[in-house]
C-alpha positions as CSV (number, residue, x, y, z in Angstrom):
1,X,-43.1,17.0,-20.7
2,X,-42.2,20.8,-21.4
3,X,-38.8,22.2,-22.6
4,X,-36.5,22.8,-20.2
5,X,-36.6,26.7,-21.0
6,X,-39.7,26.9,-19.8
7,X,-41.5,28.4,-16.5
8,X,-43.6,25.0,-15.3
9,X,-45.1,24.4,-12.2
10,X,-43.9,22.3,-9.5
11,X,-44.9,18.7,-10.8
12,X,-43.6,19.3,-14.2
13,X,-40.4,17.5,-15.4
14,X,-38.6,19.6,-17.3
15,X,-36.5,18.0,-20.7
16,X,-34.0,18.7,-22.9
17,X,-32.0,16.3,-25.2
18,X,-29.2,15.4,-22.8
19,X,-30.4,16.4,-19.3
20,X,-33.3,16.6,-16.9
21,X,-34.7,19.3,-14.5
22,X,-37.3,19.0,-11.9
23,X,-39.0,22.1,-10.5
24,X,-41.2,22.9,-7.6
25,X,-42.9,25.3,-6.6
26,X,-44.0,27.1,-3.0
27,X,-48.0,27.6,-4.4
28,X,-48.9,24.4,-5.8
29,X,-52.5,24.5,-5.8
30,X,-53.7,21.3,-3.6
31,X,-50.2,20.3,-2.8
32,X,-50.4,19.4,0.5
33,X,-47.3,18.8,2.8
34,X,-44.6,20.8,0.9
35,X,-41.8,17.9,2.2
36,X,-44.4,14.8,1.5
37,X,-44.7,16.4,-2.0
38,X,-41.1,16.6,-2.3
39,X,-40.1,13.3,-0.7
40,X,-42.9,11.9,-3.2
41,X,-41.2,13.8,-6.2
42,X,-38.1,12.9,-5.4
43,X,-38.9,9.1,-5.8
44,X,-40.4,9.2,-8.8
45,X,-37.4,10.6,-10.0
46,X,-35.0,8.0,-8.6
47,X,-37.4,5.3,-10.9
48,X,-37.0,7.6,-13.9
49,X,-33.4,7.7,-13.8
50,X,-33.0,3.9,-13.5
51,X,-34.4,3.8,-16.9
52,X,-32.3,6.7,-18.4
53,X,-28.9,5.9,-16.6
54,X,-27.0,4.9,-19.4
55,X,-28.5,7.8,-22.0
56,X,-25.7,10.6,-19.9
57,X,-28.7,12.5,-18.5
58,X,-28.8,14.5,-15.3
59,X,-32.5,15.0,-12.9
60,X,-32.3,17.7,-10.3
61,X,-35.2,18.5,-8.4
62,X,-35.0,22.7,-7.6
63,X,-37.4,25.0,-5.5
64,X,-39.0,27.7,-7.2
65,X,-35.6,30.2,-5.9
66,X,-33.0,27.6,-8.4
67,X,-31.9,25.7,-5.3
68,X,-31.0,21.9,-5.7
69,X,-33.5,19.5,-3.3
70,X,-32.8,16.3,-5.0
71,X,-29.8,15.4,-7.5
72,X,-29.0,11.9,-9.4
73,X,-26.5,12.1,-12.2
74,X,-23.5,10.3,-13.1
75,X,-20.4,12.3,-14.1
76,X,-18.9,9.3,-15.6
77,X,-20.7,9.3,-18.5
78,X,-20.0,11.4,-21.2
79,X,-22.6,14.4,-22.8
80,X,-23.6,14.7,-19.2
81,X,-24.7,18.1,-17.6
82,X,-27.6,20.0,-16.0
83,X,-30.1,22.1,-17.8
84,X,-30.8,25.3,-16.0
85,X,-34.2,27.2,-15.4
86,X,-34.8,29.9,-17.0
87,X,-37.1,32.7,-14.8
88,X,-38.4,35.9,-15.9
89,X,-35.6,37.6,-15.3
90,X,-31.7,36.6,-15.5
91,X,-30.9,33.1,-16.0
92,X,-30.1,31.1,-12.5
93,X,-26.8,29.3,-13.1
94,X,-26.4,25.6,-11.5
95,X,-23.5,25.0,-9.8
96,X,-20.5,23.5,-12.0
97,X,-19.2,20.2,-12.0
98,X,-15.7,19.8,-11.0
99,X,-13.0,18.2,-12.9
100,X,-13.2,14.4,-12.8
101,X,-11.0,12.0,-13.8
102,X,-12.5,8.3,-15.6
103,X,-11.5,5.2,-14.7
104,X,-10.4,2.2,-16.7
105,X,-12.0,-0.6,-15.0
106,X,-10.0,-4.0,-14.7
107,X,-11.1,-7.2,-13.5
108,X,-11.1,-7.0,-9.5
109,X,-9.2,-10.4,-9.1
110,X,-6.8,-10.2,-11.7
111,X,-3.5,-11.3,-10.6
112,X,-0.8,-8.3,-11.2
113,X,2.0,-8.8,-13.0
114,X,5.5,-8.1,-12.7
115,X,5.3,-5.3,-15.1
116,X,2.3,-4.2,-13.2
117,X,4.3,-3.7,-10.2
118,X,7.0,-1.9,-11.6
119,X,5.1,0.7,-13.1
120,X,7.5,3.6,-14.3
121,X,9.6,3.8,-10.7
122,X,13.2,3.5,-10.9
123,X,13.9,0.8,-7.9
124,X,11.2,-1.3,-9.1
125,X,12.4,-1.6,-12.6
126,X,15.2,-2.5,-11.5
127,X,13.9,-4.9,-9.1
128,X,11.6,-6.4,-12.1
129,X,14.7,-6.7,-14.1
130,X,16.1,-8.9,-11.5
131,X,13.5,-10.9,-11.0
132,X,13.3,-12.2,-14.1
133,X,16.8,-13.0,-14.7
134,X,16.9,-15.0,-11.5
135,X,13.6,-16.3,-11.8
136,X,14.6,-20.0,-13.0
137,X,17.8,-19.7,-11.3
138,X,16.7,-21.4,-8.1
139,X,18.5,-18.6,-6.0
140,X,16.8,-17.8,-2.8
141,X,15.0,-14.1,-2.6
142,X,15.0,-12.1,0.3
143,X,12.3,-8.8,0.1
144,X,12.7,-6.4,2.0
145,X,10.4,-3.5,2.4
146,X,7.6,-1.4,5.0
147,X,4.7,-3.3,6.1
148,X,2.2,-3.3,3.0
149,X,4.6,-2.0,0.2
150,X,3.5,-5.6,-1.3
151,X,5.9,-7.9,-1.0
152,X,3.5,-11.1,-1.3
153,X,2.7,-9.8,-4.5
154,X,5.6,-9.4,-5.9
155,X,6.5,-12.9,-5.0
156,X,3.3,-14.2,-6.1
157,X,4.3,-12.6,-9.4
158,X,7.8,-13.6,-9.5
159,X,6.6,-17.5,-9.0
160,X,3.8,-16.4,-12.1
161,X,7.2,-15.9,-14.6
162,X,8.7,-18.8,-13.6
163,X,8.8,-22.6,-14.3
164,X,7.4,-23.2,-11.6
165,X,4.0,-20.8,-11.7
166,X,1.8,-24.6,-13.4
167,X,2.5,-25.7,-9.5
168,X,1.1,-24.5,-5.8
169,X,2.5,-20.5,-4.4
170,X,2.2,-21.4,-1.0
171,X,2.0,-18.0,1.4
172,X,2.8,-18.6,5.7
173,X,3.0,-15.5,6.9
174,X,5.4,-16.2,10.3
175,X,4.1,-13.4,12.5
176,X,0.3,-14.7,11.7
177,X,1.1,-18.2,13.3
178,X,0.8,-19.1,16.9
179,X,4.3,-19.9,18.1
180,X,3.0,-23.1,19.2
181,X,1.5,-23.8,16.0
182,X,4.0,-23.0,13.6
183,X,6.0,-26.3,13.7
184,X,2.8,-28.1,12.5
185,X,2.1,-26.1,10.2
186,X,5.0,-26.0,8.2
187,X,6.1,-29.7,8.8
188,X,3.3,-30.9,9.0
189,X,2.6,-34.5,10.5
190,X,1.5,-38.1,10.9
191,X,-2.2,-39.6,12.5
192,X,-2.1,-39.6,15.9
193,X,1.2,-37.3,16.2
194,X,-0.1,-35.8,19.3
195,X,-3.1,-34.8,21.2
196,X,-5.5,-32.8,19.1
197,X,-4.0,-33.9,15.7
198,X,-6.1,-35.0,12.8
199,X,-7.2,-38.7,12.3
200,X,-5.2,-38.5,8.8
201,X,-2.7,-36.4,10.0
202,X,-1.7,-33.3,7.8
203,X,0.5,-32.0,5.1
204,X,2.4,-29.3,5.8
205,X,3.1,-26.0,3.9
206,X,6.5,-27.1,3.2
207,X,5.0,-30.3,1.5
208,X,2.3,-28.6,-0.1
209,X,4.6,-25.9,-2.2
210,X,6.9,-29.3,-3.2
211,X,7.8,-28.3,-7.0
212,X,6.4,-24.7,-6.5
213,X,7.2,-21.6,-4.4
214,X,7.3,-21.3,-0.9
215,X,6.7,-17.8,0.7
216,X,7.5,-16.8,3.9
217,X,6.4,-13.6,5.1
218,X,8.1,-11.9,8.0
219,X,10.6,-14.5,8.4
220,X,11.7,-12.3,11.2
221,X,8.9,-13.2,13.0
222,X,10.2,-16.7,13.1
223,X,10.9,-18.5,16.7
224,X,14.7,-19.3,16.7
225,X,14.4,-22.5,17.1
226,X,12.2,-23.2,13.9
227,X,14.8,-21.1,12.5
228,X,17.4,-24.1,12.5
229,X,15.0,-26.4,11.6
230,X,14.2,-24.3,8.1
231,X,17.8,-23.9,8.0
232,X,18.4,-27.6,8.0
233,X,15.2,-28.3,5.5
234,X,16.5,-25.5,3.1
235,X,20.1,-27.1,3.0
236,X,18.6,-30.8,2.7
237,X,15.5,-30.3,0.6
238,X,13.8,-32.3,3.0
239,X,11.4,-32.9,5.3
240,X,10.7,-35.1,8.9
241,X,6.8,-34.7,9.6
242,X,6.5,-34.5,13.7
243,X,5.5,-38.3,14.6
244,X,7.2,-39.4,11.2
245,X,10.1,-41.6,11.3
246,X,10.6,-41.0,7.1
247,X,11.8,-38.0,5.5
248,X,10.4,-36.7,2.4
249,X,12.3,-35.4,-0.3
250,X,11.1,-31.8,-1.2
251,X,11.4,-29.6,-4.7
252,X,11.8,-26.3,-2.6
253,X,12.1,-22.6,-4.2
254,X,11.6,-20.2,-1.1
255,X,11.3,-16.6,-1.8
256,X,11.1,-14.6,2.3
257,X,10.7,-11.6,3.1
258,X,10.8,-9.2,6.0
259,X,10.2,-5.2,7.6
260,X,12.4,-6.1,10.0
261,X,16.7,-5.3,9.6
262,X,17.9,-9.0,10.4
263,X,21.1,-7.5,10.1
264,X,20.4,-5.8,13.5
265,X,18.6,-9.4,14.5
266,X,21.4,-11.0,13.9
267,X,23.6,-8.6,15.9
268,X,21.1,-9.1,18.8
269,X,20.8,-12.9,18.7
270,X,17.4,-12.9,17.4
271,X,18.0,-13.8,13.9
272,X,20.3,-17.0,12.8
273,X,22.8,-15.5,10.7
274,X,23.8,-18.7,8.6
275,X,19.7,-18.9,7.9
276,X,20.2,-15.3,6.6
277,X,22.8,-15.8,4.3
278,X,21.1,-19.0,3.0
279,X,17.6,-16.9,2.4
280,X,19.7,-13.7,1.1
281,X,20.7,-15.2,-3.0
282,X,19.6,-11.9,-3.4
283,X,17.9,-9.1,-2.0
284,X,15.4,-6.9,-3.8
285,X,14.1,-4.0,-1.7
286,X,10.7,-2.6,-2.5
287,X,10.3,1.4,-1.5
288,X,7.6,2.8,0.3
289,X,4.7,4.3,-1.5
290,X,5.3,7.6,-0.6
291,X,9.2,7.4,-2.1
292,X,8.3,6.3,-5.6
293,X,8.3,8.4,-8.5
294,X,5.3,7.2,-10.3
295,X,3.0,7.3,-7.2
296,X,0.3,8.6,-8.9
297,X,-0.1,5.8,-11.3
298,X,0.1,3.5,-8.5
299,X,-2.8,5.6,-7.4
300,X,-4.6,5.2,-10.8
301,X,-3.5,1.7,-10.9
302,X,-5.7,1.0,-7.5
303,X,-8.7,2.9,-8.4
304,X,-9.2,0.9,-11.4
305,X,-8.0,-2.2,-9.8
306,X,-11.5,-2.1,-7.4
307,X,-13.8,-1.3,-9.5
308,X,-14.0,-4.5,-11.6
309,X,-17.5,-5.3,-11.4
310,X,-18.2,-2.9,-14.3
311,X,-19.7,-0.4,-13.0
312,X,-18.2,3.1,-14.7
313,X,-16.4,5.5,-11.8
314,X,-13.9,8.6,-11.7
315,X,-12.0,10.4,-9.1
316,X,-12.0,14.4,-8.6
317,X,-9.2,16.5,-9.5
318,X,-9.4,17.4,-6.0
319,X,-9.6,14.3,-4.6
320,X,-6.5,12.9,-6.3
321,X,-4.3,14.7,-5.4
322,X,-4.8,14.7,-1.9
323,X,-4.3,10.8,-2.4
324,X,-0.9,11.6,-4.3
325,X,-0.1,14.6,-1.6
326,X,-0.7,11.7,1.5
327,X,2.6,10.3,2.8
328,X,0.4,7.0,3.3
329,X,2.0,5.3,6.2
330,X,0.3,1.9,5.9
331,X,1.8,2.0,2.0
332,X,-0.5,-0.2,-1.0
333,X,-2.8,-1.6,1.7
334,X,-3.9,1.8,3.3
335,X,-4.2,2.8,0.2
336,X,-6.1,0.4,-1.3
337,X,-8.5,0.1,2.2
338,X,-9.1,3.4,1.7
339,X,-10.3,3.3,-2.4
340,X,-12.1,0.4,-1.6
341,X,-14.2,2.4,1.3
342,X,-14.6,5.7,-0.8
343,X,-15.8,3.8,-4.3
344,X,-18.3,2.0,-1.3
345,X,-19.8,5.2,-0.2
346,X,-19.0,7.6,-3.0
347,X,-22.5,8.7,-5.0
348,X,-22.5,8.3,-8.6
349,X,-19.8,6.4,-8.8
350,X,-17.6,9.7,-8.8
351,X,-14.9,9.8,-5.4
352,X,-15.2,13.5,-3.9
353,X,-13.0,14.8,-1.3
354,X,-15.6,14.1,1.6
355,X,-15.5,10.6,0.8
356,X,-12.2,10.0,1.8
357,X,-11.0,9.5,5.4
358,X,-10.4,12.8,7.9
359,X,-6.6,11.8,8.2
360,X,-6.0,12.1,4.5
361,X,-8.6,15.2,4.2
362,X,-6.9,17.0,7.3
363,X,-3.4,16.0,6.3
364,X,-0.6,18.2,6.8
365,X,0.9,17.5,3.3
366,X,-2.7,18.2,1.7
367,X,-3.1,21.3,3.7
368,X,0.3,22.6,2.9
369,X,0.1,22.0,-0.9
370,X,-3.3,23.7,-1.2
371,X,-1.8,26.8,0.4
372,X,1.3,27.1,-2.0
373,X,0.4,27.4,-5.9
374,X,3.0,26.0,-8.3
375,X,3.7,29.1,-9.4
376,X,5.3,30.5,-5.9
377,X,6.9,27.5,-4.6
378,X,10.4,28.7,-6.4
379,X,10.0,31.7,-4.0
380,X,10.2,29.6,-1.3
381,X,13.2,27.6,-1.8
382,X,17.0,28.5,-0.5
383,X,18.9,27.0,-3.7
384,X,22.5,26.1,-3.1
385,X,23.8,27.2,-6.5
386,X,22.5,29.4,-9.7
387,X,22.5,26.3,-12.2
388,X,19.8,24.9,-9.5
389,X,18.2,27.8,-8.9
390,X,17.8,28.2,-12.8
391,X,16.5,24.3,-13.0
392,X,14.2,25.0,-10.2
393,X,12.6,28.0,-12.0
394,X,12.6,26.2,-15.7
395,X,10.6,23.3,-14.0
396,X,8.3,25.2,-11.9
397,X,7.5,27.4,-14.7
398,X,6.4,24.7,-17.2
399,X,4.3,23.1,-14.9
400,X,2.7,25.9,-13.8
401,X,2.1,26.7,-17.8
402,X,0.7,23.1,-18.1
403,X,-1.6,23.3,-15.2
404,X,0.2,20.2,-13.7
405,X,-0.3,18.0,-16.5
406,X,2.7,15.5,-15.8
407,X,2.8,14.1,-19.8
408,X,2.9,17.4,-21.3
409,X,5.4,18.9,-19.1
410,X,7.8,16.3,-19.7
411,X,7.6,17.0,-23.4
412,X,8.3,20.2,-23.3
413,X,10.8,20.1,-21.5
414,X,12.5,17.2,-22.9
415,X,12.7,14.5,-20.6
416,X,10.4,11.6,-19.4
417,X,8.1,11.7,-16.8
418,X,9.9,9.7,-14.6
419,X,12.8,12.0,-14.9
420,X,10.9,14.9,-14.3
421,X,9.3,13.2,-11.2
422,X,13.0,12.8,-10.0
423,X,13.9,16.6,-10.5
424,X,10.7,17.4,-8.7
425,X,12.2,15.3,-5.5
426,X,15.5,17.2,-6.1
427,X,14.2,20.7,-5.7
428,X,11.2,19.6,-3.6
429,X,8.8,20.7,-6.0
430,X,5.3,19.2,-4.6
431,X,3.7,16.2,-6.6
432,X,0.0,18.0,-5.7
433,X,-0.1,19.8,-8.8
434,X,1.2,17.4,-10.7
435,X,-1.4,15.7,-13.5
């Protein structure tokens, strides 16, 4: 192979120490179909750089004019970049890589912890804090929160600090459950019970969390009249099977949790309220992804979450923050549907803008923060005072002098990056630029 400064001709690979170039030309002598020749070209160079993945090396396949026909590279990897062509005259520059960001992969099914959930948001410190005080207590647990703002997990990971977390987490999820079913399922019952029923019967999921953790998900969801029945199970600590004449004797901890207000359920008669205030020992209430303050280490958090098969990836500097600038309606399990998706189709393991969905591409909060710099948002603002209008101007100005670097910020100006994420909120500074 020749150095890549070189002039070659069109089935040359050209080399250099840490990248590769292909070039071809228009006048290859005996060349034949100008796209068969490419298409040819172009998988020879897909076997080469199976063999050279790891080594941080970059093939490009360009005309004869410096455009780009065929491209494999991995940004991840470090050392890597493309080797230009040098003509006869000026040399033709390759377009520049954007700013990535690396990933630290973790296994895919590893279970998250409390202190994983908490992350560096105020309300979910707090909510962590409780937790684990109350987590041997046997005091019920109500969780309330939007629809994917993972409340199973933190009550899988609330049963995991426990004494209980050596025995069964058992998760019903109410609203899943035909109402015809739902009895059965959680009682669960004898052989022949009824029509249908199993030859050996069934245990139920009451039964089957005995000395562990039951969780019921949307318990709002619930039919009233299982409600008294749970009510009267709770209050016992046991249970009747349906056909059973014998009641069992249950080791119950439930931990419930609902979207839903029951307050306003139990105004409207849909909600039992003695079944509430036997569920509610204490409430934790988890915010939405779009109120925390550390949102873009939630962010982080999922990205390295889903790519545990240990294959190396990074995100754009582009791309993340549109994922911090998205409200994200659907909460943790939009979010991570949609990092699952992009890491799917994404090419070179790096996620790109165009990889991720129109709605978070097209956004109005993406759309608005890429039209107003850091540096100008204080000109936009109506303060109510001087002291916050001098605040404002001190935090927008540091930013703006760290390039959005979050960590760096914070030290300058004093404080910890949670607190500067809550002064942010204060003077609605957007989180876009932040790093």
């Amino acid at each position: 192979m020749a150095n890549a400064t070189g002039t070659r001709r069109s089935d040359e690979l050209l080399h250099s120490g840490h990248g590769f170039a292909a070039a071809t030309g228009e006048n290859r002598e005996g060349a034949g179909n100008r796209d068969q020749l490419i298409a040819t070209t172009a998988l020879e160079l897909d076997r080469l750089y199976e063999r050279i993945c790891e080594s941080g090396c970059v093939l490009l396949l360009t005309d004869s004019e410096g455009a780009i026909l065929h491209e494999k590279a991995n940004a991840m990897l470090k050392g890597s970049f493309r080797v230009q062509r040098l003509g006869t005259g000026a040399a033709r520059s390759l377009p520049q890589e954007r700013e990535t960001i690396a990933l630290n992969c973790k296994p895919s099914q590893q279970t998250l912890t409390l202190e994983d959930l908490a992350g560096e948001d105020p309300q979910m410190l707090r909510n962590v804090r409780s937790a684990y005080r109350i987590a041997d207590s046997g005091v019920s647990v109500l969780i309330q929160g939007p629809t994917g703002s993972g409340k199973e997990a933190f009550a899988h990971a609330m049963h995991l600090v426990s004494r209980r977390a050596e025995r069964s987490f058992v998760a019903v999820n109410c609203a899943a459950i035909p109402e015809t079913l739902i009895e059965s399922e959680l009682f669960g019952y004898k052989a022949g019970a009824f029509t249908g029923a199993r030859k050996e019967g069934m245990r139920g999921k009451i039964l089957q969390a005995a000395g562990g953790t039951l969780f019921l998900d949307e318990i709002g969801d619930m039919p009233l009249t299982l409600q008294t029945r749970l009510l009267r199970v709770l209050e016992e600590q046991e249970i009747m099977p349906l056909g059973s004449e014998t009641a069992i004797k249950v080791d119950l901890h439930v931990i419930a949790a609902s979207h839903r207000n029951l307050r306003e359920m139990i105004a409207n008669g849909t909600f039992r309220e003695d079944l509430y205030y036997r569920l509610n020992g204490i409430t934790l209430e988890l915010p939405a992804l779009r109120d925390r303050a550390d949102k873009e280490r939630v962010i982080h958090h999922a990205l390295a979450a889903e790519t545990g098969n240990g294959r190396p990836a990074a995100i754009e500097m582009d791309a993340l923050q549109r994922l911090v600038a998205y409200p994200w309606p659907g909460n943790v399990r939009e979010l991570r549907n949609v990092i699952r998706t992009a890491l799917a189709i994404c090419e070179g393991g790096v996620v790109r803008g165009i990889d991720l969905p129109r709605e978070i591409r097209e956004s109005e909060s993406n759309i608005g923060a890429a039209m107003v710099p850091v540096s100008s948002v204080a000109e936009t603002s109506s303060p109510v005072n001087p002291l916050r209008a001098a605040e404002r101007a001190a935090l927008v100005r540091v930013i703006a002098e760290c390039h959005g670097n979050m960590t760096r910020a914070a030290s300058q100006l004093g404080m910890s990056r949670n607190t500067l994420y809550r002064r942010m909120k204060r003077h609605a500074i957007p989180l876009a630029h932040g790093g």
